[in-house]
N, C-alpha and C positions, 0 to 999 in steps of 0.2 A: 771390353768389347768382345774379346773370345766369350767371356760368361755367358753374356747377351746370345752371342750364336750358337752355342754350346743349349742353353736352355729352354730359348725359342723356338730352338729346332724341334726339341723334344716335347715339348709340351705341345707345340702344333700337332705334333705327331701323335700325341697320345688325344687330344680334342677329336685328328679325325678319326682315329682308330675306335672310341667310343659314337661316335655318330653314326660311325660304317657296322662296328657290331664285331671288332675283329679281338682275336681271343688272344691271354695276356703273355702267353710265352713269344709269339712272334714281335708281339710289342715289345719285352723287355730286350730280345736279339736285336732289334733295328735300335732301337734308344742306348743298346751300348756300345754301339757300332757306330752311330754317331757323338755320343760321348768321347769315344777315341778321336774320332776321322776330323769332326766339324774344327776343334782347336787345333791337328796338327797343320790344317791344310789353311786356317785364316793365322796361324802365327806371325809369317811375312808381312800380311797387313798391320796385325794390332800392334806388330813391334817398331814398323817405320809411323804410325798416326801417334804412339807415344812417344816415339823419339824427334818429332817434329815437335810435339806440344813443349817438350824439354828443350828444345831446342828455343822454339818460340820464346818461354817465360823464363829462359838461362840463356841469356845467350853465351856463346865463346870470347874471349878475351884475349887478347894477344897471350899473354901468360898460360892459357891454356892451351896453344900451336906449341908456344915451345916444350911442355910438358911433353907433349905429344911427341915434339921432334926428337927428344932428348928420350924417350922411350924406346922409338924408332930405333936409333941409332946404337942406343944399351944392346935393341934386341938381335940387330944386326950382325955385331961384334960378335958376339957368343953363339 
């Protein structure tokens, strides 16, 4: 999903920047400017929409709370 926003953006951006007529250095600044920005700022999203999908087709199992619990409690002690 980050991809998706990540390359979308920039290719929109470069479609209107060729339509509008605008010259290539400004373009390749704002395309890696959102190359950084678009992935850091949709991570929250794409990382709760795959961990629902994982969620969804894995579910948890009792065995896997106590895992948990027993992690908890290791990490706690120390």
């Amino acid at each position: 999903m980050g991809v998706f926003m990540t390359f979308g953006s920039i290719i929109s951006w470069m479609i209107i920047s060729v339509a509008i007529g605008v010259a290539l250095v400004p373009l390749l600044l704002v395309a890696g400017t959102l190359a950084v920005c678009v992935p850091s700022l949709g991570y929250p999203l794409t990382y709760t929409v795959w961990f629902a999908i994982d969620i969804t087709f894995r579910s948890p199992s009792a065995e896997d709370f106590a895992q948990a619990q027993a992690w908890l409690d290791n990490r706690a002690s120390t």
